[in-house]
Structures are given as C-alpha cells and as structure tokens.
ChimeraX commands (.cxc) that place a marker at each C-alpha (Angstrom):
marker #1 position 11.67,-24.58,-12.16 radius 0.5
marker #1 position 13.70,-22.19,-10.12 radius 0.5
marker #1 position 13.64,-19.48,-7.31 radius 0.5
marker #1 position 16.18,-17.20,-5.63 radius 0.5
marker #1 position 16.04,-15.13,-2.83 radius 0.5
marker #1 position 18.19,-11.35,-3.46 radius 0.5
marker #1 position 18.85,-8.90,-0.67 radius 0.5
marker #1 position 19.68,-6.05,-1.74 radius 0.5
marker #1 position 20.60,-4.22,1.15 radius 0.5
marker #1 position 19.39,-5.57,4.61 radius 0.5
marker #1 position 16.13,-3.94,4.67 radius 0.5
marker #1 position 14.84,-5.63,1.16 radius 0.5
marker #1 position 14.84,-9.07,0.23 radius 0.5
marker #1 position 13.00,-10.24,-3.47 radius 0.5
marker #1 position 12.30,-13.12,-4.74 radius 0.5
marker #1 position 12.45,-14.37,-7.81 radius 0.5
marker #1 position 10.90,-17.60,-9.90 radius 0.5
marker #1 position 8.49,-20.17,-8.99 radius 0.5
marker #1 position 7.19,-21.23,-5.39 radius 0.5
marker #1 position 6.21,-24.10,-4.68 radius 0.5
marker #1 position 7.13,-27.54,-3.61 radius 0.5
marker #1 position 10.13,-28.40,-5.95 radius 0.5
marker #1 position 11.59,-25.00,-5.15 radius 0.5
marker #1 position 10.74,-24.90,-1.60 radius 0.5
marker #1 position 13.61,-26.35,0.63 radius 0.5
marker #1 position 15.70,-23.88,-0.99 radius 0.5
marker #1 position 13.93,-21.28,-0.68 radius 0.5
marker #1 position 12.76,-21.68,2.87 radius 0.5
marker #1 position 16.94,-21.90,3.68 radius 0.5
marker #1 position 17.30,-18.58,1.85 radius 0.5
marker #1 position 14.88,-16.56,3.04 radius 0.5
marker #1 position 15.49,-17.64,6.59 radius 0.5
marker #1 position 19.31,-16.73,6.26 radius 0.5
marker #1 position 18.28,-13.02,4.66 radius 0.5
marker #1 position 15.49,-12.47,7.50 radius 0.5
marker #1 position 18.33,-13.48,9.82 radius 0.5
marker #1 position 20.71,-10.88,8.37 radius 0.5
marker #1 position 18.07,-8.24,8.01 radius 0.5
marker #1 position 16.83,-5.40,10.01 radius 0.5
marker #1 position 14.40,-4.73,11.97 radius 0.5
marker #1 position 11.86,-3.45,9.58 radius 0.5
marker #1 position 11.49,-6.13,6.06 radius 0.5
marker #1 position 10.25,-5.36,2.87 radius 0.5
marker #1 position 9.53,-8.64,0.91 radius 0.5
marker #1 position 9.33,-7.69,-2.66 radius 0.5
marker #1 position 7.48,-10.66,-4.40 radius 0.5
marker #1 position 7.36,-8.73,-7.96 radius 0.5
marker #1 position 9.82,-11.48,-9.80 radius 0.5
marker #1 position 7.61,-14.36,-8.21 radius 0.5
marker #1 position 6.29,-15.87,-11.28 radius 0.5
marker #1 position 3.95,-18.97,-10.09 radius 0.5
marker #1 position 3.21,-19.75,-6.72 radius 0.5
marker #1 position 0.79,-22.20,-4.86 radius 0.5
marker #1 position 0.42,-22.61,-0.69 radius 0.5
marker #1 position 3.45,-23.55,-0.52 radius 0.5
marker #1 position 4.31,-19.96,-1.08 radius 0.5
marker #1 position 2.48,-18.50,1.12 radius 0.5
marker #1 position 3.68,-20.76,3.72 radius 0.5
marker #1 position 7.28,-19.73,2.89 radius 0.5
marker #1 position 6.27,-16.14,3.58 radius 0.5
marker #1 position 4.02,-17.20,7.09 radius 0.5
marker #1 position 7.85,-18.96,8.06 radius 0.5
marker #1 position 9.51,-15.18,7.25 radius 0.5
marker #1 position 7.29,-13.30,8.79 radius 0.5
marker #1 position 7.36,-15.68,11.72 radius 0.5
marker #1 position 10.98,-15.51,12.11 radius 0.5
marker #1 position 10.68,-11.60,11.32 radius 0.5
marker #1 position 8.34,-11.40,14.41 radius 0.5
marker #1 position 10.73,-13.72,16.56 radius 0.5
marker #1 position 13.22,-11.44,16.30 radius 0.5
marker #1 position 11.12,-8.27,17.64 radius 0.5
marker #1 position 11.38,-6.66,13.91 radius 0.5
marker #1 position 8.57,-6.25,11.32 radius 0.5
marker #1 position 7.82,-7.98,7.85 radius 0.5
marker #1 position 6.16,-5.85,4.94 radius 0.5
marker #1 position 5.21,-7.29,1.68 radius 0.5
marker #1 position 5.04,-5.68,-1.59 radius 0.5
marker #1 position 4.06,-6.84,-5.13 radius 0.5
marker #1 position 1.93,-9.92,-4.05 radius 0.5
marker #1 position 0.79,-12.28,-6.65 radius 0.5
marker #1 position -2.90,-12.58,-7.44 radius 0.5
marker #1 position -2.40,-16.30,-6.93 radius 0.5
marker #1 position -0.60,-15.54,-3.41 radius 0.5
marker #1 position -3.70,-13.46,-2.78 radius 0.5
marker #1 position -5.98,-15.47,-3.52 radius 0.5
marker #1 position -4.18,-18.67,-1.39 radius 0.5
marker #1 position -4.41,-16.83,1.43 radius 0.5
marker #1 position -8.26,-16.01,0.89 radius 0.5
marker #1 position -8.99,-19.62,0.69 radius 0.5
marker #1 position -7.07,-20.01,3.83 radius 0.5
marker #1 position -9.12,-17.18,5.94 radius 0.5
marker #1 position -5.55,-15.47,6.00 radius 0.5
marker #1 position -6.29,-12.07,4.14 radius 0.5
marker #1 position -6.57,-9.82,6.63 radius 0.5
marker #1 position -3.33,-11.05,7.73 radius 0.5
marker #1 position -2.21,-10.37,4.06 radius 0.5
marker #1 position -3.50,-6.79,3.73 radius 0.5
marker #1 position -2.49,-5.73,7.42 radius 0.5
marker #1 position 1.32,-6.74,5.97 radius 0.5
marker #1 position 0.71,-5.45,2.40 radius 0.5
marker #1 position 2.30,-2.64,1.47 radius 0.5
marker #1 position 0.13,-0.29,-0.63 radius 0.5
marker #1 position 1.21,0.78,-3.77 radius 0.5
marker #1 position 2.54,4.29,-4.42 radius 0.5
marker #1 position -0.05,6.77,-6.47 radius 0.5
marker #1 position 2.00,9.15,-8.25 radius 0.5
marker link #1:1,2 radius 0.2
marker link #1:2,3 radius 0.2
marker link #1:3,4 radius 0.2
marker link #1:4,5 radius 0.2
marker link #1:5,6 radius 0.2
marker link #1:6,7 radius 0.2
marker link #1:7,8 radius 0.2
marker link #1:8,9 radius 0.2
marker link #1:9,10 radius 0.2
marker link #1:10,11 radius 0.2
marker link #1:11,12 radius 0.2
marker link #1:12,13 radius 0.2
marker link #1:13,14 radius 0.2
marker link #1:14,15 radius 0.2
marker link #1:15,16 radius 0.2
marker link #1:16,17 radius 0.2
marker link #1:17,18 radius 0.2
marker link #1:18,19 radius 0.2
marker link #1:19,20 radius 0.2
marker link #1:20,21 radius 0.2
marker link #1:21,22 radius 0.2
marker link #1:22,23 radius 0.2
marker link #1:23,24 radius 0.2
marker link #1:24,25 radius 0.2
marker link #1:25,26 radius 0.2
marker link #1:26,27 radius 0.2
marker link #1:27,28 radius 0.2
marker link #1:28,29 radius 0.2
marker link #1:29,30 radius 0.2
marker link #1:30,31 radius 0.2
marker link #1:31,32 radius 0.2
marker link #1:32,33 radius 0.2
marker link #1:33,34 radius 0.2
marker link #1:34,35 radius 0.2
marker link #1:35,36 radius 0.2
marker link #1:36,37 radius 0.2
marker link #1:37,38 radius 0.2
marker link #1:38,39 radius 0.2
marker link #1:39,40 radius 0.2
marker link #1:40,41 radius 0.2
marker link #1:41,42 radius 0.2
marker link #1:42,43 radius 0.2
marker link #1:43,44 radius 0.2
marker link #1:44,45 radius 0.2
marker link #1:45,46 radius 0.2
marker link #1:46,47 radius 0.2
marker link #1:47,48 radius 0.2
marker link #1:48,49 radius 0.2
marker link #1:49,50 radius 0.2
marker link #1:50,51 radius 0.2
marker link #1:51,52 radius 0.2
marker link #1:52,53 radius 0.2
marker link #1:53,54 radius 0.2
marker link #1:54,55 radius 0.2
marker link #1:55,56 radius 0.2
marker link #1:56,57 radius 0.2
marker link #1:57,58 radius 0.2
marker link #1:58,59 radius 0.2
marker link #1:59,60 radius 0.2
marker link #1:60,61 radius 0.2
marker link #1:61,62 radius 0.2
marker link #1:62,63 radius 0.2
marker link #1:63,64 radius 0.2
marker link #1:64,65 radius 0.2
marker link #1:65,66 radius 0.2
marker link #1:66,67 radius 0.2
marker link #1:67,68 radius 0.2
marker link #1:68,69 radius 0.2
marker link #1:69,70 radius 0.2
marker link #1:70,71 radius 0.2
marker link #1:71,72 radius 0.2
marker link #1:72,73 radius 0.2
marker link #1:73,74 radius 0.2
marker link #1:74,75 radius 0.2
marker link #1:75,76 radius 0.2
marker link #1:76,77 radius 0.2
marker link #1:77,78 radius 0.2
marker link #1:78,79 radius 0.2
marker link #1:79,80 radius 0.2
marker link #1:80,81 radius 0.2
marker link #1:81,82 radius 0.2
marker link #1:82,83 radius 0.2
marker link #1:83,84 radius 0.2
marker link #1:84,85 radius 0.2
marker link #1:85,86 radius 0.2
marker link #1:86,87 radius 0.2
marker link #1:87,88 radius 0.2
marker link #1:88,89 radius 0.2
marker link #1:89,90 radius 0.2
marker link #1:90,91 radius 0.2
marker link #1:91,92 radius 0.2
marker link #1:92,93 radius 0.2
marker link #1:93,94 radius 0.2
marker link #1:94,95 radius 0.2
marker link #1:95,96 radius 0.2
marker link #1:96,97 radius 0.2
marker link #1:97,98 radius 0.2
marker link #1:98,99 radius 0.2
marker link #1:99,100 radius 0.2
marker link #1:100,101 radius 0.2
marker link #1:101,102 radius 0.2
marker link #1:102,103 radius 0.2
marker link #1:103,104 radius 0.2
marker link #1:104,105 radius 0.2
marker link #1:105,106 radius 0.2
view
C-alpha cells in the first residue's frame, strides 16, 4: 500500500494510491508541505485515489483546514464514492459538495 501527493503547479495538488492508516503519516506531511507552497485558491484532484476509508477524509478536513488558515480556498475534484460516502456517515456532505468541484459537461 502506497500514496503520493503531486503538485503540479502551485494551484493543483493530486493524489495518488491508497488512504488510509498505513499511508497516512506520510501523506498528512505531504499534503501539508504542498498546501503550504500553494496558492491561494487549491484544487485537490483525488482522481488517482484508489481506496480510501476516514482516514482520508480526515487528511483532506487537515488540508482544507490549513488551506483556510492561510486566508486561501480548497476545491476538490474527482472524489471517491467511498470518500463520499465517509463523509455522509459523518453528517459532513454538505461540507463536501459546498467544496466539490462540479464536473465539466461538454
């Protein structure tokens, strides 16, 4: 089991693999250091997330904390069903949706 967090280019960060509690420590380190590096305004593409459990979403409460912190912004893309779903269970979905960023229609 494995994760990595990419930024691409300060504005976008993905992240890729499994989260959940064997991956987590890492993960929570990387994704703090790319918020810290990042803009103002944060899209989290979780596309290459493959599994995740609450421990996810927790990693992505932390981001969007630090996000906030800072004054900036934190959009998601690409959210797992599972993710989704998590955050249901928790009574955190409107939080979800109001940071979800809707898919393009082309």
């Amino acid at each position: 089991m494995s994760a990595r967090v990419v930024s691409d280019d300060g504005n976008r960060i993905k992240i890729e693999g499994e989260l959940d509690f064997v991956t987590a420590v890492s993960v929570r380190a990387e994704l703090e250091r790319a918020v810290g590096q990042a803009g103002q305004d944060v899209l989290l593409d979780l596309s290459g997330v493959s599994r995740a459990n609450s421990v996810g979403l927790s990693l992505i409460l932390v981001a969007a904390r630090k996000q906030t912190e800072k004054g900036g912004n934190l959009r998601l893309t690409e959210v797992p069903q599972a993710l989704s779903s998590i955050a249901t269970v928790c009574q955190l979905d409107e939080w979800l949706t109001s940071v979800t960023e809707s898919p393009q229609v082309s």
